[in-house]
Structures are given as C-alpha cells and as structure tokens.
PABAVO-227702 format. One line per field, with one value per residue (C-alpha): x, y, z; residue in three letters. Coordinates in steps of 0.05 Angstrom, whole numbers, padded with zeros to 5 digits, always signed. Layout:
px	[X,...];
py	[Y,...];
pz	[Z,...];
residuo	[ala,...];
//
This chain:
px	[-00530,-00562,-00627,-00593,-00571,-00640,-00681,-00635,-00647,-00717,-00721,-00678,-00724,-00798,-00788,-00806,-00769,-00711,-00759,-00826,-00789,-00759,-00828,-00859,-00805,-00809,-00886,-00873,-00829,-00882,-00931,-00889,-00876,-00945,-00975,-00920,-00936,-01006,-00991,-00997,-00960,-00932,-00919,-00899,-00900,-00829,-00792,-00821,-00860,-00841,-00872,-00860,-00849,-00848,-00782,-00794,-00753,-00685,-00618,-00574,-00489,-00462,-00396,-00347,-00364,-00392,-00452,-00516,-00569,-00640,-00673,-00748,-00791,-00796,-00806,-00762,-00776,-00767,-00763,-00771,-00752,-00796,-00769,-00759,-00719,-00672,-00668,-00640,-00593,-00561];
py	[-03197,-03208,-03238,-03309,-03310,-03284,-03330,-03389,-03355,-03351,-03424,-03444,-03402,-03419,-03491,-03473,-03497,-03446,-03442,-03427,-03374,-03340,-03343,-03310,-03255,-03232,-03233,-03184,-03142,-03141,-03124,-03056,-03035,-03029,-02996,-02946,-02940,-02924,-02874,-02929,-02925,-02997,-03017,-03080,-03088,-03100,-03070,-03006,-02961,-02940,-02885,-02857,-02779,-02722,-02686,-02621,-02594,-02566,-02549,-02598,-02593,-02638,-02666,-02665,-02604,-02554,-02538,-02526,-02565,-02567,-02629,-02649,-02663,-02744,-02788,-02826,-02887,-02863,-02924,-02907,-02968,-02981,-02960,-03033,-03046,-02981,-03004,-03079,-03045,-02998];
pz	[+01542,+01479,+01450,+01447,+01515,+01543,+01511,+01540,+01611,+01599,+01573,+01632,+01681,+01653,+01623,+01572,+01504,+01470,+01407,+01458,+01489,+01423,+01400,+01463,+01469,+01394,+01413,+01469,+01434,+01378,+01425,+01455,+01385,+01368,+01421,+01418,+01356,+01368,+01425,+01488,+01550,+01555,+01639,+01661,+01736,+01758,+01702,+01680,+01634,+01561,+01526,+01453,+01475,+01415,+01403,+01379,+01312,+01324,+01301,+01291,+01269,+01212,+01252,+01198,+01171,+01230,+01179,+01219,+01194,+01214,+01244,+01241,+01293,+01315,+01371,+01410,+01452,+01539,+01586,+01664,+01708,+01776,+01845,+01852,+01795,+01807,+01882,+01846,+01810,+01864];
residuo	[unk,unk,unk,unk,unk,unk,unk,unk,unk,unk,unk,unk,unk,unk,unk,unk,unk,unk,unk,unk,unk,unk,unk,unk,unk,unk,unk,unk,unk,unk,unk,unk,unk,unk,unk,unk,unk,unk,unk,unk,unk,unk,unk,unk,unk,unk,unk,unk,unk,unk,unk,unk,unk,unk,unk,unk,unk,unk,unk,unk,unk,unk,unk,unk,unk,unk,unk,unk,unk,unk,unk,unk,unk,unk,unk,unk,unk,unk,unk,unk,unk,unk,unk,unk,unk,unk,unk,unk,unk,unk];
//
C-alpha cells in the first residue's frame, strides 16, 4: 500500500477530506522524524514504538570488488509493533 492509497482509507475511515488527511499524515510523519531526530522514543498506542538506535562503526565489503571497506558509525530507525498488533497480524 502506498501513501495514496492510505490517505484514501484514512479519508474514507475519518470523514475527513483526501487533502485533510494528506495534510494530517505528512504532519504525523513530520512529527516522528523530529523527535527521532532529537533522540525521542515515538509510541503510539496500537501500533508501536520507534526509536533511532546507534550502530556502532564496522567493516563493511564493496560487493563487486570483495575490497573491505570501513563503515562509520550511524543510526538507524527500529520500529517494535505492540502485542496487539503482532497478535493482528498472526
């Protein structure tokens, strides 16, 4: 599904107008960019929790040519989903 297609089903769900609900889910996804940003656990009841977690530095291996190259230190985004969601889902 993509961004299209949920902000139909959210239009269709809340009422609310296709351009309302474009608005109010590039608000949201504003909103969890930011505060991972800034080091915020973002939870929504019902879905789950994302967190920006550190990645320490490591080696890495260019593909094509087997060279080992070293890779930095980052973050990457980790999502959990709620027992209720992964109960959903089974």
């Amino acid at each position: 599904m993509k961004k299209p297609d949920v902000v139909k089903r959210v239009a269709d769900v809340s009422g609310l107008t296709q351009g309302d609900s474009n608005r109010a889910i590039k608000a949201l996804v504003k909103v969890i960019q930011d505060s991972l940003k800034s080091g915020e656990v973002v939870s929504l009841s019902g879905l789950g929790s994302f967190r920006a977690k550190a990645r320490k530095a490591r080696q890495g291996r260019n593909p094509k040519t087997g060279e080992v190259i070293p890779v930095p230190p980052g973050k990457k985004v980790s999502f959990k989903p709620t027992t209720t969601l992964r109960k959903i889902i089974q």
